[in-house]
C-alpha positions in Angstrom: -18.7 9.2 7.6 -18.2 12.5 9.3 -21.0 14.8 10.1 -20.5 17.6 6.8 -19.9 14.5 4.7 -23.1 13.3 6.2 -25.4 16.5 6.1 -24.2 17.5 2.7 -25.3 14.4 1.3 -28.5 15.0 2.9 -29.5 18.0 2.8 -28.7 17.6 -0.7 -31.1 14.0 -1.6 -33.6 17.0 0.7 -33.6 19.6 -2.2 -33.8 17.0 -4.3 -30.3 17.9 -6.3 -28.1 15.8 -7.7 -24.6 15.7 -7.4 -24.0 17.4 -11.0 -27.1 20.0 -10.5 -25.3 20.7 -6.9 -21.8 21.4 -8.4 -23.1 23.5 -11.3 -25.0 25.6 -8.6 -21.3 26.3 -7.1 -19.3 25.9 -10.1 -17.3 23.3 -8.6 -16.8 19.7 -10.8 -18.9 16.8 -10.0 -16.3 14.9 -8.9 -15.5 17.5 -6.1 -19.1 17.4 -4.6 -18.6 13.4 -4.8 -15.0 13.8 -3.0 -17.6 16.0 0.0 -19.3 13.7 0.2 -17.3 10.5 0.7 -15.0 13.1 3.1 -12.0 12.5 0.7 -11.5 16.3 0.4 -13.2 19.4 2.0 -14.9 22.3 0.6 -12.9 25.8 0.7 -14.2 28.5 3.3 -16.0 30.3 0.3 -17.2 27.4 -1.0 -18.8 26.8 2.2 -20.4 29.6 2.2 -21.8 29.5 -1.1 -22.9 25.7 -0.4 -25.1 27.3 2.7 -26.9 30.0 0.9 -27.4 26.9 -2.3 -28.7 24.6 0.5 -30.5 27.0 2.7 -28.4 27.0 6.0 -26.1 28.1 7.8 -22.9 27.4 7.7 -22.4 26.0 11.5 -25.6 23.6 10.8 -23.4 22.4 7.6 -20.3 21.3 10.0 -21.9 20.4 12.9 -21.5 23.6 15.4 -25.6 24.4 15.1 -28.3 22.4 15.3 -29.6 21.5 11.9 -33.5 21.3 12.6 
């Protein structure tokens, strides 16, 4: 599993969101957050940024570039 695969699905279980709850937030489909998540597809650039503000980081902690704690 790559890293934003990884930390999404973490952060995520973290704020205690499911899947559904996550995708509402962004008003993506379920299925997309699943297809993060099991790195079948990746997010948009504005999606990303919209998952960071949802999940409370920054967008370089989400793929890897920052250290995420």
């Amino acid at each position: 599993m790559n890293f934003f695969a990884k930390t999404l699905k973490q952060l995520r279980i973290e704020k205690d969101l499911t899947q559904k709850e996550l995708s509402q937030k962004l008003d993506v489909t379920e299925a997309a957050v699943a297809l993060w998540e099991q790195q079948r597809r990746e997010p948009s650039f504005n999606t990303l940024i919209k998952l960071s503000k949802v999940l409370d980081v920054s967008v370089g902690q989400l793929l890897g570039t920052e250290d995420l704690y």
